[in-house]
N, C-alpha and C positions, 0 to 999 in steps of 0.2 A: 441815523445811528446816534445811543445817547452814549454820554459819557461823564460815570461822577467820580469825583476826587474825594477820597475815605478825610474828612467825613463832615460835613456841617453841623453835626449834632455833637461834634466832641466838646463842644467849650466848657470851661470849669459849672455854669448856670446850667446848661442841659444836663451835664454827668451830675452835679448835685439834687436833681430829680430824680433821673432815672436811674439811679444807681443805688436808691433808695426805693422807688416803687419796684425793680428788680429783687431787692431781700424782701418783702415785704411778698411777692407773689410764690417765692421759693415756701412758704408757708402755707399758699394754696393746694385744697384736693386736687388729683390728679380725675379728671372727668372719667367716665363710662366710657366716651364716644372720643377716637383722637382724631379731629376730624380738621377741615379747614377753617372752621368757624373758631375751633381752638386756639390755631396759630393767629388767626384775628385779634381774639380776645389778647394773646399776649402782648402783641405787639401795641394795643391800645390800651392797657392798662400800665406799660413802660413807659410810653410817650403821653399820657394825656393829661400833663400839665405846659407842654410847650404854650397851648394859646396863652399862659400866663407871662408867657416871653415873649410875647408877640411872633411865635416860627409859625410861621405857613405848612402846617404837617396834618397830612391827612391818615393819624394813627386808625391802622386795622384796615388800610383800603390798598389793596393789591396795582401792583402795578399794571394788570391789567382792566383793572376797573379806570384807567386813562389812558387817552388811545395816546396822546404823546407820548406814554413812556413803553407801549408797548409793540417793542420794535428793537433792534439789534444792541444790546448795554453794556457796554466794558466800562469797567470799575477799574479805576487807577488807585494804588496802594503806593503811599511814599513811604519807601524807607528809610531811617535814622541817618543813612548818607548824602539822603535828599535824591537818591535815586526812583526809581519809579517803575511797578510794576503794574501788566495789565490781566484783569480777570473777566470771561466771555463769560457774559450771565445768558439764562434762554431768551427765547421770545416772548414767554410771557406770555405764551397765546391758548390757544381750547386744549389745543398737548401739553401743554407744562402742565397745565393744571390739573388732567388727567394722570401726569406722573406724580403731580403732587400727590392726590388722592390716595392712588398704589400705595405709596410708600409710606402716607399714616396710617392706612386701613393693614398695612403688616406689622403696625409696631404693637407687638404682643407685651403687657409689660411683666406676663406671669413665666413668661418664655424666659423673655429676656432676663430675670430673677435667676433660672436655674444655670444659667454659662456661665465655663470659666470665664476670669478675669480678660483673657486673654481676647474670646471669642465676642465676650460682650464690649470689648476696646473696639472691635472690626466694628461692629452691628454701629455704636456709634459715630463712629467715623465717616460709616459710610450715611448716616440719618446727615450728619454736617455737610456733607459734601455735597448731596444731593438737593438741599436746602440751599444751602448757598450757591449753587450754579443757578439753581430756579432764580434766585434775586426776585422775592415776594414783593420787596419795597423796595421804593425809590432811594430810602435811605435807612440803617436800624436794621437792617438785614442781619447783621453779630449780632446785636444783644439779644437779639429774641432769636435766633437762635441757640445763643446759650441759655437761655432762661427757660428754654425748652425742654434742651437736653439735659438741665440741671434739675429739673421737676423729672425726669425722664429717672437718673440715676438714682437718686434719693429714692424714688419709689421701688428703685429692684436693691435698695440694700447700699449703693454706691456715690460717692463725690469725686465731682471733677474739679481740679484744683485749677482753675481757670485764671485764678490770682497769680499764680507765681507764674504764669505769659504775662499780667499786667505789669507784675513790677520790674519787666527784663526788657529793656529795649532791645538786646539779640533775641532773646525766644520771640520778641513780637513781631521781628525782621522773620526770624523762621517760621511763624505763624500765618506771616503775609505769602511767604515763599509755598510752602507748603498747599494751601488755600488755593493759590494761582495755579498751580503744577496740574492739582488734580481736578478743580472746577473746568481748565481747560483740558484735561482731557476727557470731562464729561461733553464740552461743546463740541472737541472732534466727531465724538461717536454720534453727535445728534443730529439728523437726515435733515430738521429743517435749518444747520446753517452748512448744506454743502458746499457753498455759496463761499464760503467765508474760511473753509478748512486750511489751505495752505496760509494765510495769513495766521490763521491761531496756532499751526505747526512753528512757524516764526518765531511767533510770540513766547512760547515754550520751550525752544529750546536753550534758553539758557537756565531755565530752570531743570534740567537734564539730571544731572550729578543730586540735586537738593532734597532732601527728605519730602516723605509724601505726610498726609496728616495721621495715617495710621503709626508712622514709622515716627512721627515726632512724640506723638503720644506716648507711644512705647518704650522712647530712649527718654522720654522726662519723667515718668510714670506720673502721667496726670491725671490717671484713674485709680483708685484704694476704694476697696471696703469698707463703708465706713465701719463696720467690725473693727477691721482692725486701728482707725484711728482713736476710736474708744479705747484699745488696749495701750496706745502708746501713750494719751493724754491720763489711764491710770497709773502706768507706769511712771510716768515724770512726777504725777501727785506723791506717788510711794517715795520716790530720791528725794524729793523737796522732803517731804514730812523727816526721812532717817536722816539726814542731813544738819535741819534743824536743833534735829534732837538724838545728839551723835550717841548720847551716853546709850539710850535705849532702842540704840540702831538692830543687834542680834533679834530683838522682841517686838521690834515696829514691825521692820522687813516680813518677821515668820509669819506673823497675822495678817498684814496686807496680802502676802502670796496664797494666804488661805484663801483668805475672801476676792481674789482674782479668779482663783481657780473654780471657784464656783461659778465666779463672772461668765468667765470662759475656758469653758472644759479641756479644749484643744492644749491647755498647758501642760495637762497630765500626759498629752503623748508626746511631749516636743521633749527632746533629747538635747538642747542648748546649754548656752552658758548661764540662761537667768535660770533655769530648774537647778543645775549642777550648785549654784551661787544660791540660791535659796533652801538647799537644802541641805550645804553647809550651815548654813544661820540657825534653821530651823533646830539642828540639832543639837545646837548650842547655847538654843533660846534661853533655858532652865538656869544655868550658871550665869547668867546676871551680868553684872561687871566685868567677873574675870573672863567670860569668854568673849566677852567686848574687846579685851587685850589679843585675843588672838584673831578678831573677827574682824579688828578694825582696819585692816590691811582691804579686806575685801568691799570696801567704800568708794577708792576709787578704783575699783572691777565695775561694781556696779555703773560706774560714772560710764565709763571707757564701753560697757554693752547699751545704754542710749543713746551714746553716738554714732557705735559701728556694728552690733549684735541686733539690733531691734528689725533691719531688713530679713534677721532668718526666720523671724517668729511672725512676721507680717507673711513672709514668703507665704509658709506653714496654712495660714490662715488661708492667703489665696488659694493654694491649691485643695485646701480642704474644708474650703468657704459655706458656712451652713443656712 
């Protein structure tokens, strides 16, 4: 039995690599074929400046390409308390790699394009889950597959905000939590460690009560459209500019809302506060100055809808995502 401790590859020198060769491959085409040789490629284009750190890391070679590591693997994840959780990875043997197969040779990305929000949060989920129990590698096993699934979403329209787990020591404890819960209970169901079942039932139940990785995802919304973060990052452009330039706020506002709505059609059907708020302005454009006196009240409306109004117009989007 092997067993590694998250993570040898964290140090400030490795992340300043590969946290760089990681943005830099989110720019790559998405292949024809999503095969094994794919997930190779990512994981050795991540890693493959370590020899320049002198790390002993064999980037793109499977854990079962080495008979030492292929054989029973619990991954220890410390938590921020210094407590310590355990994750059953496969064996790593001719079946994982058979279920690996399965599971890329399903990943349709023109499918995955047409689902709700909602449906293509699961589909995810379960591509992480199943990924990470496999444990491809010895170590590197998160970044590649985010870097996976992050080339995954971009191509059907979507970003996963995988940032805002990094800057949260709690969502990273829930991320660890989350991860262990369900990877183990992918190792209950797997016939070759029947062997091993009542000790991984052990292992899990205290993870019992704690969110699964669908369920975190859903309650952080770490999946968006990027549609709609296009409409938020216009929107915040629009405040800033009528902001600036308060005097010609009635006349910024009505013309930027024009050229949004062209942006994005969906604003002629939404019945909110930025349409109602924009078309007050709108009609007041013409009078200049003076209706600046009566408009300038609705300045901080507008403020007060990008902080608490912009979730109904993303909603919107979600459910009527094109």
């Amino acid at each position: 039995m092997n067993m590694f401790v998250e993570s040898y590859l964290d140090s400030i020198e490795v992340l300043r690599y590969t946290n760089l060769r990681d943005v830099e491959f989110n720019f790559s085409p998405m292949p024809d074929v999503i095969d094994r040789d794919y997930i190779k490629e990512i994981n050795k284009y991540i890693f493959q400046d370590l020899n320049k750190l002198n790390i002993a890391y064999k980037a793109g070679e499977f854990r079962s390409e080495n008979e030492e590591l292929s054989s029973l693997n619990i991954k220890v994840f410390k938590l921020s308390d210094n407590s310590e959780l355990y994750a059953v990875r496969s064996l790593m043997n001719e079946a994982s790699l058979e279920k690996l197969d399965s599971l890329l040779k399903n990943i349709d990305i023109q499918k995955l394009s047409s689902l709700t929000l909602a449906d293509f949060t699961k589909e995810i989920c379960n591509i992480y889950i199943n990924l990470d129990y496999l444990g491809l590698y010895e170590d590197g096993n998160s970044r590649t597959i985010r870097a996976f699934l992050s080339r995954i979403a971009i191509a059907c329209g979507y970003k996963i905000n995988f940032a805002k787990i990094s800057f949260s020591q709690k969502l990273r404890d829930a991320l660890y939590m989350a991860r262990c819960k369900d990877t183990n209970k992918l190792a209950i169901s797997d016939k070759d460690l029947n062997f091993h079942k009542e000790t991984i039932f052990k292992i899990n139940r205290i993870l019992d009560e704690k969110d699964s990785l669908l369920e975190l995802f859903n309650k952080e919304k770490l999946i968006i459209p990027i549609y709609a973060l296009e409409f938020k990052d216009e929107i915040q452009y629009v405040f800033n500019v009528t902001e600036d330039s308060a005097h010609l706020f009635p006349t910024n506002l009505a013309n930027s809302m024009q050229s949004l709505s062209m942006r994005f059609p969906i604003l002629k059907e939404s019945n909110n506060l930025l349409i109602s708020l924009c078309n007050e302005v709108y009609n007041s454009a013409d009078n200049s100055i003076e209706a600046y006196r009566d408009t300038a009240s609705l300045l901080p409306s507008f403020n007060r809808y990008l902080s608490m109004g912009i979730t109904n117009i993303t909603r919107n989007m979600i459910l009527q995502k094109q």
